[in-house]
Backbone as CSV, one residue per row, in Angstrom:
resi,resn,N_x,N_y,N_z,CA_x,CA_y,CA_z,C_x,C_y,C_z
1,UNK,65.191,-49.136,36.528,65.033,-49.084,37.972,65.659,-50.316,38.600
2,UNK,66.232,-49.945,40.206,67.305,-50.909,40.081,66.005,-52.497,41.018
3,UNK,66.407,-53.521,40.706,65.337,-54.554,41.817,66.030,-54.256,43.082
4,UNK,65.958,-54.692,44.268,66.180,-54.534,45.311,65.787,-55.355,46.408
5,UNK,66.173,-56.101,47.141,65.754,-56.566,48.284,65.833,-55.627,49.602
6,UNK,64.924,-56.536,50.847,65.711,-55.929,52.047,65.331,-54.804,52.791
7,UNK,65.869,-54.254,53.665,65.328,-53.371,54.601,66.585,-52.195,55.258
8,UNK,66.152,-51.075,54.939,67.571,-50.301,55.585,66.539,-49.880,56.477
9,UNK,67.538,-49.607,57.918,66.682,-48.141,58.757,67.209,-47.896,59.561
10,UNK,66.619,-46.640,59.044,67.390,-45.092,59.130,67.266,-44.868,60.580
11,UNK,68.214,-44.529,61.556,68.064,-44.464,62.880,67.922,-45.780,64.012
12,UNK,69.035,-45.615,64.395,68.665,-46.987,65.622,68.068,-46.446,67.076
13,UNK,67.160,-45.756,67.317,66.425,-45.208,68.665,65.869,-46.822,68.734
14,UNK,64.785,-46.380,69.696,64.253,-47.038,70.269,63.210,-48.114,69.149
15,UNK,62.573,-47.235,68.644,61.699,-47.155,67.948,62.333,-48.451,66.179
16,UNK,63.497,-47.667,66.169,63.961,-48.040,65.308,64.686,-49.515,65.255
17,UNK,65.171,-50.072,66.685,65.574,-51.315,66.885,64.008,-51.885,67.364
18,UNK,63.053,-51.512,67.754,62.357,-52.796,67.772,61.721,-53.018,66.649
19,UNK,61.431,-52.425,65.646,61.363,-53.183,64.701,62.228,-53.855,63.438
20,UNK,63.740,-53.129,63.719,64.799,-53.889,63.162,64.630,-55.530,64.149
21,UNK,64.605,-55.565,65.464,64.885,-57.251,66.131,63.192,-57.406,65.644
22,UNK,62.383,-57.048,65.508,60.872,-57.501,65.106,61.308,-58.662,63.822
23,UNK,61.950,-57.901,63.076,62.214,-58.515,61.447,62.981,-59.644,61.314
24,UNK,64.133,-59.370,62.455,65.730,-60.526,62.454,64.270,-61.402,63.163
25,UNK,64.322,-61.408,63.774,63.398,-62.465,64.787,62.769,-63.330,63.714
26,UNK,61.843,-62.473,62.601,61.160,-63.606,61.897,61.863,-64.014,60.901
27,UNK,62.614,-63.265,60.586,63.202,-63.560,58.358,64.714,-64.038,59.020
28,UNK,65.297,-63.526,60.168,66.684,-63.642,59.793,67.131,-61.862,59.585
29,UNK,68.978,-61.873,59.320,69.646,-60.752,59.619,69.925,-60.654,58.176
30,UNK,69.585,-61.409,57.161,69.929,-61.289,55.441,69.122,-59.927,55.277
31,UNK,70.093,-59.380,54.288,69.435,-58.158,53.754,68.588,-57.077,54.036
32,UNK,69.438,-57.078,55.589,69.137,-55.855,56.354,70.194,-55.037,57.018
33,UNK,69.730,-53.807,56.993,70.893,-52.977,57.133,70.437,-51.967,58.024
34,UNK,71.444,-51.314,58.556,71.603,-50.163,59.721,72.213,-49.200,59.253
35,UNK,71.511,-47.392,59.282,72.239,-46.021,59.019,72.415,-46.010,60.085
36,UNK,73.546,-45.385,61.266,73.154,-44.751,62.635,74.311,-44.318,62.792
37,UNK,73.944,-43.014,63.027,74.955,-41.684,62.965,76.174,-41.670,64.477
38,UNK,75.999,-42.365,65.491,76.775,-42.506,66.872,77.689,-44.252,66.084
39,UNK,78.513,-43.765,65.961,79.146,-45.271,65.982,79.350,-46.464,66.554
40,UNK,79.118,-45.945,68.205,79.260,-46.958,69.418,77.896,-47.596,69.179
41,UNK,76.290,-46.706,69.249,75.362,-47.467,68.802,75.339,-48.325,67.654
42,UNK,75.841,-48.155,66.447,75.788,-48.270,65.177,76.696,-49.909,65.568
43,UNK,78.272,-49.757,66.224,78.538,-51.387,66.882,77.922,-52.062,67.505
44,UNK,76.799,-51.436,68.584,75.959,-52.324,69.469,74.929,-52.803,68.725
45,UNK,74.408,-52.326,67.852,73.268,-53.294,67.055,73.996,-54.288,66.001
46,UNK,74.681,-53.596,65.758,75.632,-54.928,64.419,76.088,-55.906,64.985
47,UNK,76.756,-55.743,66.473,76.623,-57.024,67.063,75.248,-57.502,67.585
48,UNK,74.132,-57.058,68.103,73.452,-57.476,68.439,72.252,-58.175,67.690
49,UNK,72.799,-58.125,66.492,71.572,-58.676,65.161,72.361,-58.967,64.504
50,UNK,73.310,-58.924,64.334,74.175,-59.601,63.046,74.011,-58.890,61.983
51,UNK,73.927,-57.969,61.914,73.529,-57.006,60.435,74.767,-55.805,60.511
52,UNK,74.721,-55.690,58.822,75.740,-54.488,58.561,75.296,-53.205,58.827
53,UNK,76.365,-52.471,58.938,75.562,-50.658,59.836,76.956,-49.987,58.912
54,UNK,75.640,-49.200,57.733,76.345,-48.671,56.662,75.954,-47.520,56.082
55,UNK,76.524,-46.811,55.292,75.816,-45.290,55.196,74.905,-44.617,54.173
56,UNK,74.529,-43.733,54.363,73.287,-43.377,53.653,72.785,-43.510,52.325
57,UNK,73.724,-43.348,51.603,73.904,-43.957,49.718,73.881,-45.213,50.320
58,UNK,74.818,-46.016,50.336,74.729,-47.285,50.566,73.877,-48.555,51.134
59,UNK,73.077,-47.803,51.713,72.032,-48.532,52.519,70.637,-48.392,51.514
60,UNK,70.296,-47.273,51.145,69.369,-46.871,49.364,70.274,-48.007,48.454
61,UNK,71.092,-48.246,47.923,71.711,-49.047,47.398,71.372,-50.247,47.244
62,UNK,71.373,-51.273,48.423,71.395,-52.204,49.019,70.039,-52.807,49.108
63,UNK,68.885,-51.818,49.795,67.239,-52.345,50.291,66.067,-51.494,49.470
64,UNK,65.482,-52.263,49.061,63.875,-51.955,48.667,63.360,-50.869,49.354
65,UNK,63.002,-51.593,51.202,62.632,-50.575,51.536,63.460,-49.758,52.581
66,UNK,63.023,-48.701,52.683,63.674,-47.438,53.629,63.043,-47.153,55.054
67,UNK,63.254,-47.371,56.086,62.551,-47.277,57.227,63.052,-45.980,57.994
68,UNK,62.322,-44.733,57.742,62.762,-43.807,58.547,62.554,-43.740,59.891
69,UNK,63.650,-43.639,60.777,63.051,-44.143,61.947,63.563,-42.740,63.200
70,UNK,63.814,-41.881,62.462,64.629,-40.959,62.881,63.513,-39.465,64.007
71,UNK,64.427,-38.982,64.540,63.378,-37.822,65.353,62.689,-36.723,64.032
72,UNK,61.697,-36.616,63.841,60.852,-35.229,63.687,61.611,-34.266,62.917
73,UNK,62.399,-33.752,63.791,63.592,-32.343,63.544,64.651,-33.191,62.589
74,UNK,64.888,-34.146,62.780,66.280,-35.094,62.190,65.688,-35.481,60.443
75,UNK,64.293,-35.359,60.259,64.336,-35.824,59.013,64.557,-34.805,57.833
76,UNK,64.238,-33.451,58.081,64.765,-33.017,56.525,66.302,-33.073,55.861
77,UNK,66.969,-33.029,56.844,68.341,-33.280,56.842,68.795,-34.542,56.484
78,UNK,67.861,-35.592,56.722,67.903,-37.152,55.965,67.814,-36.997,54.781
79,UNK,66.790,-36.800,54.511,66.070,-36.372,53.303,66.711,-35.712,51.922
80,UNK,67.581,-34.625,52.814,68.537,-34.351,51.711,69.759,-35.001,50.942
81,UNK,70.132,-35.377,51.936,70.935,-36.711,51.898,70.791,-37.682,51.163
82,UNK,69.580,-38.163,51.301,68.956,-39.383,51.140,68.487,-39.579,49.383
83,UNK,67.942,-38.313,49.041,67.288,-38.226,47.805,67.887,-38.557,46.532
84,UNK,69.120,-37.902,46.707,69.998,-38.207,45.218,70.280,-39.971,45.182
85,UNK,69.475,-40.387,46.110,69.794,-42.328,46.047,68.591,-43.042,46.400
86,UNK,67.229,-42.035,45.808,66.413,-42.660,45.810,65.692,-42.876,45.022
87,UNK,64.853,-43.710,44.108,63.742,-43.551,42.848,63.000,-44.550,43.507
88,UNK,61.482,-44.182,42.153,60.286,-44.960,42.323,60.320,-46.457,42.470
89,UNK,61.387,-47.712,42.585,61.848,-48.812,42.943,61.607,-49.065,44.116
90,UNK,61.917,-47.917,44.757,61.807,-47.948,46.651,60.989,-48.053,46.963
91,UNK,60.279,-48.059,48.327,59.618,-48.187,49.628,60.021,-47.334,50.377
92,UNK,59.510,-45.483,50.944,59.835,-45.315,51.979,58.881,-45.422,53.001
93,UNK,58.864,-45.582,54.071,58.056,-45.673,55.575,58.965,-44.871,56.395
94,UNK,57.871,-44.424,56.754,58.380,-43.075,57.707,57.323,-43.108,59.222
95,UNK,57.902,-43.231,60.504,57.346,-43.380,61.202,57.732,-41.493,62.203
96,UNK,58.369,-40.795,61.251,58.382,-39.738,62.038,57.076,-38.902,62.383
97,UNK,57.010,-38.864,63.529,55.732,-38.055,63.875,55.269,-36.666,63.616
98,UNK,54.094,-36.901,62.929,53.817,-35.715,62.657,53.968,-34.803,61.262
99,UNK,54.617,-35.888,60.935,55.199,-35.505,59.568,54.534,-36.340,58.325
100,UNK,54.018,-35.235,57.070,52.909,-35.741,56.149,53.350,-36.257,55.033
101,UNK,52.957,-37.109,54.274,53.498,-38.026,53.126,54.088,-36.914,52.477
102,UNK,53.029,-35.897,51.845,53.244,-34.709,51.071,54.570,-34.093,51.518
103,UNK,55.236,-34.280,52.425,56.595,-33.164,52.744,57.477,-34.121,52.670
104,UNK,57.443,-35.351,52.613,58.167,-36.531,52.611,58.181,-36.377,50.755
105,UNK,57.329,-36.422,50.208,57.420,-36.997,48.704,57.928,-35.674,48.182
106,UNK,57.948,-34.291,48.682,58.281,-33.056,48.080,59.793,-33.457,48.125
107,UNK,60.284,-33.968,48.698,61.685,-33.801,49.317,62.488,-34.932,48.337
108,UNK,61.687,-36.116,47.899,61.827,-37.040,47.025,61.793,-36.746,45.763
109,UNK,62.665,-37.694,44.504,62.037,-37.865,43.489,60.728,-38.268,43.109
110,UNK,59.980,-37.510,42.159,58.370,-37.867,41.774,58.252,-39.305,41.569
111,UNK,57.566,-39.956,42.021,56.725,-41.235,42.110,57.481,-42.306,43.323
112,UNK,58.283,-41.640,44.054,58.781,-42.340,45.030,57.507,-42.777,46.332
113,UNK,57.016,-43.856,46.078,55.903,-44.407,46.949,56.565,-44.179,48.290
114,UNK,55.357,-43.497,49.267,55.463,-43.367,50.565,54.543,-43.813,51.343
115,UNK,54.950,-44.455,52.510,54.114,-44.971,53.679,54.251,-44.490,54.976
116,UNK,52.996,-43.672,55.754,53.463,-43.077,57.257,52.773,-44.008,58.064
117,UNK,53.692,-44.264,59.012,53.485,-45.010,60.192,52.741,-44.194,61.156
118,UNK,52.882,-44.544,62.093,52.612,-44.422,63.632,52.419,-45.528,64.575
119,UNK,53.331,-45.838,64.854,54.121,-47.196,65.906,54.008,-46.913,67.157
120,UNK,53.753,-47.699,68.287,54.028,-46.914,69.280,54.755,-48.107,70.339
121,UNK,55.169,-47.919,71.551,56.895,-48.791,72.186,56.376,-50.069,72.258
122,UNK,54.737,-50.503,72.640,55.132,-51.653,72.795,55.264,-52.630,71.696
123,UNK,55.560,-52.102,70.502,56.331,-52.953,69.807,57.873,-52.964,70.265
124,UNK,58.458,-53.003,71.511,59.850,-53.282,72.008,59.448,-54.633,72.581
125,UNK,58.262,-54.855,73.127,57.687,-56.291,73.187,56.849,-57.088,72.960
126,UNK,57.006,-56.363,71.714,55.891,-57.491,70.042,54.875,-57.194,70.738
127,UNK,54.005,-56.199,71.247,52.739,-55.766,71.610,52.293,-54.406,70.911
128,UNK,53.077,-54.162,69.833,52.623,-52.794,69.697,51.481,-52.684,68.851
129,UNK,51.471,-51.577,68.750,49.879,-50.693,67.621,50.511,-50.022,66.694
130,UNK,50.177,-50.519,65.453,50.628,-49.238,64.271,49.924,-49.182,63.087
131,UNK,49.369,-47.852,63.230,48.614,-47.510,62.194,49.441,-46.619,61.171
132,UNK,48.774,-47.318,59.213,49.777,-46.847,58.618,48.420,-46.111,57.402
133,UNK,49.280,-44.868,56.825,48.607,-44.586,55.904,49.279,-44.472,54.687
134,UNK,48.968,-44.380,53.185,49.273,-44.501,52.019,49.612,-43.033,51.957
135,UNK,50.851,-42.568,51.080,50.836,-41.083,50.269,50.237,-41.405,49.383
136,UNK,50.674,-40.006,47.895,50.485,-40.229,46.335,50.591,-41.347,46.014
137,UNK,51.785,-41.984,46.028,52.332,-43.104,44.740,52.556,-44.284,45.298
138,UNK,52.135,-44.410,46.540,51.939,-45.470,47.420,50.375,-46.490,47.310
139,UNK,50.177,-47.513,46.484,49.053,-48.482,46.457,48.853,-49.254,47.670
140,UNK,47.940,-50.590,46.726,47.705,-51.677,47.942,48.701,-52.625,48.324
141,UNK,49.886,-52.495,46.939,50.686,-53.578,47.272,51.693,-52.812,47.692
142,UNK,52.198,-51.584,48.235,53.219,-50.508,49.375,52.638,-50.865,50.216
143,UNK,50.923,-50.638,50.868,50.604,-51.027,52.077,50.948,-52.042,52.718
144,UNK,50.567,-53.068,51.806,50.385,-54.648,52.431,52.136,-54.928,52.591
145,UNK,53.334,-54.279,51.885,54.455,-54.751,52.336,54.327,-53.754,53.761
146,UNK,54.355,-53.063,54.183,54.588,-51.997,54.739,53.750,-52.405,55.921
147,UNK,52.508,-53.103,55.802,52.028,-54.287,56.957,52.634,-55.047,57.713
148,UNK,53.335,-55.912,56.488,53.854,-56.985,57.094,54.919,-56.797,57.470
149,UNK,55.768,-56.002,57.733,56.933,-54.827,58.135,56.569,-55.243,59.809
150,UNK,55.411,-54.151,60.235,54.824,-53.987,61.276,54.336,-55.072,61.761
151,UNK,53.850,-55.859,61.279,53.152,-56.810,61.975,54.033,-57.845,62.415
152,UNK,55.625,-57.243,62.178,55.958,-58.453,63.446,56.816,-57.365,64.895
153,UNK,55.961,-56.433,65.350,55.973,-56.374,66.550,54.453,-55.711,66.687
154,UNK,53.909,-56.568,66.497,52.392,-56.128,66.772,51.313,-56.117,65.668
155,UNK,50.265,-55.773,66.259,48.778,-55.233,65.315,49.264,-53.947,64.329
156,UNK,48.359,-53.885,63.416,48.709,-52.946,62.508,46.998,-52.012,62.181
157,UNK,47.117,-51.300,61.889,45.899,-50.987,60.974,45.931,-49.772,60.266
158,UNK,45.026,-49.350,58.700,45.528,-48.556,57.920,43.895,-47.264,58.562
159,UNK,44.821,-46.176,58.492,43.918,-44.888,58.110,43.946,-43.498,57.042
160,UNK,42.895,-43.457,57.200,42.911,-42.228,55.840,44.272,-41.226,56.155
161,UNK,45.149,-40.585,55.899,46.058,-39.917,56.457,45.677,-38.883,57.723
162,UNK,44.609,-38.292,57.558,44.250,-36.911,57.693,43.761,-37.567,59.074
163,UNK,43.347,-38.659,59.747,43.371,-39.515,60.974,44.573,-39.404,61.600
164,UNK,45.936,-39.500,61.231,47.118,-39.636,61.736,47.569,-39.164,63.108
165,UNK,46.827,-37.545,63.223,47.287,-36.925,63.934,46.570,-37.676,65.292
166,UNK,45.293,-37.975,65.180,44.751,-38.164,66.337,45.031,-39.429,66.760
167,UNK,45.708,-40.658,65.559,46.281,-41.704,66.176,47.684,-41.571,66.626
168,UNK,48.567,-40.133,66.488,49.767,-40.094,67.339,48.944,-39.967,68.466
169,UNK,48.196,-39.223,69.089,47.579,-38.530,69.805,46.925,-39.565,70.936
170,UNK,46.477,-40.820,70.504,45.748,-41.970,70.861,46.679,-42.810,71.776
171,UNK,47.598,-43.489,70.528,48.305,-44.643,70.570,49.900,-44.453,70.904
172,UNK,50.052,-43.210,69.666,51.242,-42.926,69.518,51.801,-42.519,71.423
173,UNK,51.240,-41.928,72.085,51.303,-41.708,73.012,50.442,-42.394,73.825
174,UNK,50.007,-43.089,73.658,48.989,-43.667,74.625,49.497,-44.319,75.594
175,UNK,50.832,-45.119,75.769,51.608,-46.142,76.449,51.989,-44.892,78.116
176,UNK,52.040,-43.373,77.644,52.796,-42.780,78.524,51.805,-42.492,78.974
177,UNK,50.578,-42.501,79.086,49.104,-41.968,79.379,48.743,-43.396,80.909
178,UNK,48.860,-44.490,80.166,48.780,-45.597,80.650,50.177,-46.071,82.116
179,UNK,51.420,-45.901,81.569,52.112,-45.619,82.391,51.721,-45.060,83.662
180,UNK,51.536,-43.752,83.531,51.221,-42.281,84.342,49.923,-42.693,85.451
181,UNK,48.892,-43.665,84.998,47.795,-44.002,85.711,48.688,-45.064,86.437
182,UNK,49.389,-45.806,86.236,50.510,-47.445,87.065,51.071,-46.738,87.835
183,UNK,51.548,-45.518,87.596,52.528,-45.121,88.578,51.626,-44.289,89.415
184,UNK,50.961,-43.551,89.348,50.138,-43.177,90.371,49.615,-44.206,91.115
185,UNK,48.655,-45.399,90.703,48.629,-46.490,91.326,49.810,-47.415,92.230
186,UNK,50.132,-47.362,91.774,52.259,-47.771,93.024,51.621,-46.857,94.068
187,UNK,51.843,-45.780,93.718,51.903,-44.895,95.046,50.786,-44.685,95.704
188,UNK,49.754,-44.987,95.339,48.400,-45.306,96.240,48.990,-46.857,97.287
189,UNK,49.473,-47.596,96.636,49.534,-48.414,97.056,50.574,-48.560,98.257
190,UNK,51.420,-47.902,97.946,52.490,-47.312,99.093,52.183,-46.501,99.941
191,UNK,51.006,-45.249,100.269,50.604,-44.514,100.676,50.013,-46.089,101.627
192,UNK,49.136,-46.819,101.379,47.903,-47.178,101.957,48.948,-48.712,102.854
193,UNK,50.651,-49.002,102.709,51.203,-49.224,103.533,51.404,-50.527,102.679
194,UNK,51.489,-50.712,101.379,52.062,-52.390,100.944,53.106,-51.768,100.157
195,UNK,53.854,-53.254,100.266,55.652,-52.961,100.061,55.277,-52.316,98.052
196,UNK,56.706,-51.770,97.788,56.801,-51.451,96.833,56.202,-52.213,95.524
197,UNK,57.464,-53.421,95.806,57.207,-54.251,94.738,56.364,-55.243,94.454
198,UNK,55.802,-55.464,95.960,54.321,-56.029,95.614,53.598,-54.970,95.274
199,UNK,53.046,-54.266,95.467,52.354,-53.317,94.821,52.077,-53.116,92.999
200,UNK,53.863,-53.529,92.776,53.628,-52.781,91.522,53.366,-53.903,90.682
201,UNK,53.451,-55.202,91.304,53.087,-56.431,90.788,51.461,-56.575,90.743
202,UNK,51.054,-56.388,91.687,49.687,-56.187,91.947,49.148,-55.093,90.522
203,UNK,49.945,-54.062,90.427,49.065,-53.183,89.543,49.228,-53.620,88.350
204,UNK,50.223,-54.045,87.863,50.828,-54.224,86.253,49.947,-55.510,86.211
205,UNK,49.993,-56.924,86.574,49.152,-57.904,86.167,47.549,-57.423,86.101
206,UNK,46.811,-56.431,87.214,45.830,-55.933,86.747,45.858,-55.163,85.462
207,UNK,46.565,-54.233,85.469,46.698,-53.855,84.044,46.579,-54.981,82.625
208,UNK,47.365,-56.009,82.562,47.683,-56.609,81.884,46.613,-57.023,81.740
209,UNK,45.834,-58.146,82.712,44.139,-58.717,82.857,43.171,-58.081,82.384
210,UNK,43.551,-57.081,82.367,42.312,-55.996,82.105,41.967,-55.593,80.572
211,UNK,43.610,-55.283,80.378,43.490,-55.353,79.008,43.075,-56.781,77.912
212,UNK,43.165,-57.684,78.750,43.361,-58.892,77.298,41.729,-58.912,77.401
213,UNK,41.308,-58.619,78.820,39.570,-59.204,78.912,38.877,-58.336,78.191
214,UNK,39.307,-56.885,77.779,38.899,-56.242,77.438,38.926,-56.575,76.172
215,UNK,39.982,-56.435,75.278,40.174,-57.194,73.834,39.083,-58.594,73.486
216,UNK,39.617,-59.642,74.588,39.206,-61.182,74.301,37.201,-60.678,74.435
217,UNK,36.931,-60.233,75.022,35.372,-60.362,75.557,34.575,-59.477,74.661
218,UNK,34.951,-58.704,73.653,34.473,-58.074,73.408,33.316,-56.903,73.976
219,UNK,33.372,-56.765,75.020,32.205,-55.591,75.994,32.789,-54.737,76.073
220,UNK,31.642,-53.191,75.898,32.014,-51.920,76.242,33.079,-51.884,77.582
221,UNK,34.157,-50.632,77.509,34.684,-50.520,78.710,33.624,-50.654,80.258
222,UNK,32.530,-49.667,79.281,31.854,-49.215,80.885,30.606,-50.736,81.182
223,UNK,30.933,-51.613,80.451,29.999,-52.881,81.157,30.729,-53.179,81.893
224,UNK,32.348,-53.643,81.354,33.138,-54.425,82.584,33.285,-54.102,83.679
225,UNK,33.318,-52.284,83.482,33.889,-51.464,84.707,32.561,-52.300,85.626
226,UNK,31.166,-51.093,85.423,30.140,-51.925,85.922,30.035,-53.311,86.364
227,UNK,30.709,-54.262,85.893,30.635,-55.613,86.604,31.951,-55.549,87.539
228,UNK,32.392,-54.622,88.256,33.354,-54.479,88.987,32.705,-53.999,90.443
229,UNK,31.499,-52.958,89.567,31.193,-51.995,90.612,30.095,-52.448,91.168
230,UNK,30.131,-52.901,92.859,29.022,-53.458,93.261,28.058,-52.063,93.840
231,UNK,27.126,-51.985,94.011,26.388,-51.147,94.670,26.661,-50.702,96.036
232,UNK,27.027,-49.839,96.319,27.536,-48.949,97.816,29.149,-49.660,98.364
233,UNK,29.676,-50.408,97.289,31.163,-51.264,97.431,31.778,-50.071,97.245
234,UNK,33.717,-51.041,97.084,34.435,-50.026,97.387,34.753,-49.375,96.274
235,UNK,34.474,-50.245,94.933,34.847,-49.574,93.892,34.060,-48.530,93.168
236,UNK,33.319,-48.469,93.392,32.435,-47.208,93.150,32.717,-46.157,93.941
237,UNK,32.828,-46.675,95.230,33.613,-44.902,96.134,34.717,-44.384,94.965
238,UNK,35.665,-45.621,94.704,36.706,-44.796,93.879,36.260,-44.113,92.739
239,UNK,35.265,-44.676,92.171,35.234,-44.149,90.927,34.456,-42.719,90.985
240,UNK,33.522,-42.419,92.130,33.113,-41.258,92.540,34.275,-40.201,92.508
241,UNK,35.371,-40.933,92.937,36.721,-39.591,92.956,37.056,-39.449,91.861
242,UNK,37.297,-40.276,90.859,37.822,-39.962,90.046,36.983,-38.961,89.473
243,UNK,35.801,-39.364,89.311,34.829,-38.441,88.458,35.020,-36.924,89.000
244,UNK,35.055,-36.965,90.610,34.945,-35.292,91.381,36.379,-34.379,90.740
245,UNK,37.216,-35.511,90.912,38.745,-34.275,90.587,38.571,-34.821,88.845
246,UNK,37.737,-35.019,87.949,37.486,-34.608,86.349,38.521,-35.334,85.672
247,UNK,38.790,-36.671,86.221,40.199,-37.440,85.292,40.070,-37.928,84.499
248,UNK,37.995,-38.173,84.093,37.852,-38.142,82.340,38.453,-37.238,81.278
249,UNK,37.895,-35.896,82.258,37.916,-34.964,81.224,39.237,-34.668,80.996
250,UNK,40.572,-34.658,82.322,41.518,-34.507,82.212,42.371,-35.568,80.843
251,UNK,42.037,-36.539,80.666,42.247,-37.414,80.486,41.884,-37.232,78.492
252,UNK,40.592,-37.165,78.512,40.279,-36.498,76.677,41.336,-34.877,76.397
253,UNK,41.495,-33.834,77.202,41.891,-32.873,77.250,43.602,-32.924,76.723
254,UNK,44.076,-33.814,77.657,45.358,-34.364,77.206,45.888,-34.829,75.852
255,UNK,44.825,-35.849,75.289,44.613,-36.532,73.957,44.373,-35.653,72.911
256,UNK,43.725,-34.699,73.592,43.605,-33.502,72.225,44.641,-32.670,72.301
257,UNK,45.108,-32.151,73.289,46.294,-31.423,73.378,47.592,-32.297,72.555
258,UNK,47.944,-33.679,72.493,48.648,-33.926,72.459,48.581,-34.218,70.565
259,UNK,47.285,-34.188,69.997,46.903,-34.338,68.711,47.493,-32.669,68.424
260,UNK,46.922,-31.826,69.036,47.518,-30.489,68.380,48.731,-30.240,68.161
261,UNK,49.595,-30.873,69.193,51.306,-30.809,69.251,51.636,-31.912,67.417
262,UNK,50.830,-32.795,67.236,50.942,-33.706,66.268,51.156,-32.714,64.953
263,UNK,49.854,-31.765,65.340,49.521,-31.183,63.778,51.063,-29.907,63.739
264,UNK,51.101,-29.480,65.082,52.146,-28.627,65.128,53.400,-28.972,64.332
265,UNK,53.879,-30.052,64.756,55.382,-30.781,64.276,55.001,-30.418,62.437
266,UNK,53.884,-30.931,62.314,53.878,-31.293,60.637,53.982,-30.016,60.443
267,UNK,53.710,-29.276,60.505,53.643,-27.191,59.768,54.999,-26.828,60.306
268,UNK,56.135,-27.726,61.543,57.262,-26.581,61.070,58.371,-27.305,61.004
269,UNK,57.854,-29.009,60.636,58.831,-29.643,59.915,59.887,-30.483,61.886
270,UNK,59.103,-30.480,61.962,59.364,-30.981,63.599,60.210,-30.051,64.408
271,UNK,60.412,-29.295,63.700,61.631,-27.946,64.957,61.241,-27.622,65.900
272,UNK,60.254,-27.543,66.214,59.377,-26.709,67.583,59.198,-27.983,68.722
């Protein structure tokens, strides 16, 4: 089996350069490499990290581990590709959504250790969340590299696999959930006659505040809310609305809907 250093990955999206600049940032551009099928992208990251952008044998060749970083629908077609240049030496991580160690390792040679992600954007600014789970032939010491992978654009944490779906469902999407409430907020705020961009300054640093106090303080959501909400004040009118038009429930309804789309991808191989 061959030794190996290093890091290939597969796909330069979004997803896939922030944790390629996550890595240059801490180790350096040594012994890392770029697959990416558009060539103009494939030049814009090689200049923009200093790393080689090389092809699919060659990049298995070259790195330990394998970072699939590719869409859903885009991976069996990797995969095929990919296999005749892969053995149990490797590391793959696969952050495609939705997609189960088991269809990943079918597609592999036997004992090829696998690791599934679930990353979500704000690791584009070292804030992200990613929860990872172990396949078959994947131990403690696949995890813990496969950690420290992640953990330089963000928190990490491991779950049983069969969790996965509901942490795409959570996290994996959670940023566009969060979004969607900012931008409705802008436009309250524009409705009620303050300029744009104060507004959206106003909302995002609340956002931001909210979250760290929430983290740093350790208290239930609904204490803090409560220490917000004075008795017959204004913030309780609001929160009366929210409750009347159901933007809890809207709100869990979504999260599960969006866990079912999770389990969907995995049964038809992301095509749908």
């Amino acid at each position: 089996m061959a030794q190996r250093q290093g890091l290939a990955v597969y796909g330069g999206g979004k997803m896939g350069e922030a944790l390629l600049a996550g890595l240059v940032k801490r180790q350096g551009p040594d012994g890392v490499v770029v697959c990416e099928r558009h060539p103009e992208r494939g030049r814009e990251l090689a200049t923009r990290y200093g790393i080689d952008v090389v092809g699919i044998e060659e990049a298995a060749a070259r790195a330990r581990v394998l970072l699939l970083a590719v869409k859903p629908q885009d991976l069996p077609a990797l995969l095929e590709r990919l296999a005749p240049s892969v053995d149990p030496g490797h590391l793959v991580v696969s952050i495609a959504a939705g997609i189960a160690t088991a269809t990943i390792e079918a597609a592999l040679p036997a004992g090829v250790p696998v690791v599934r992600v679930m990353p979500n954007t704000p690791a584009l600014v070292d804030e992200g969340m990613s929860v990872l789970s172990a396949g078959a032939s994947a131990g403690e010491a696949e995890l813990d590299e496969a950690e420290a992978l992640l953990s330089t654009v963000g928190r990490v944490a491991r779950v049983p696999e069969y969790q996965q779906d509901a942490v795409t469902a959570l996290s994996g999407s959670g940023p566009a959930y969060f979004f969607y409430l900012v931008e409705a907020m802008v436009d309250a705020g524009v409705l009620l006659g303050l300029p744009r961009a104060l507004t959206t300054e106003l909302v995002v640093q609340t956002a931001l505040g909210s979250a760290v106090m929430l983290r740093e303080s350790g208290e239930h959501p609904a204490q803090l809310r409560d220490a917000v909400s004075s008795p017959g004040g204004t913030t309780i009118a609001g929160i009366r609305e929210l409750e009347r038009h159901s933007v809890r429930s809207a709100l869990i309804a979504a999260i599960e809907a969006a866990a079912r789309r999770s389990v969907e991808l995995g049964r038809t191989d992301g095509s749908r």
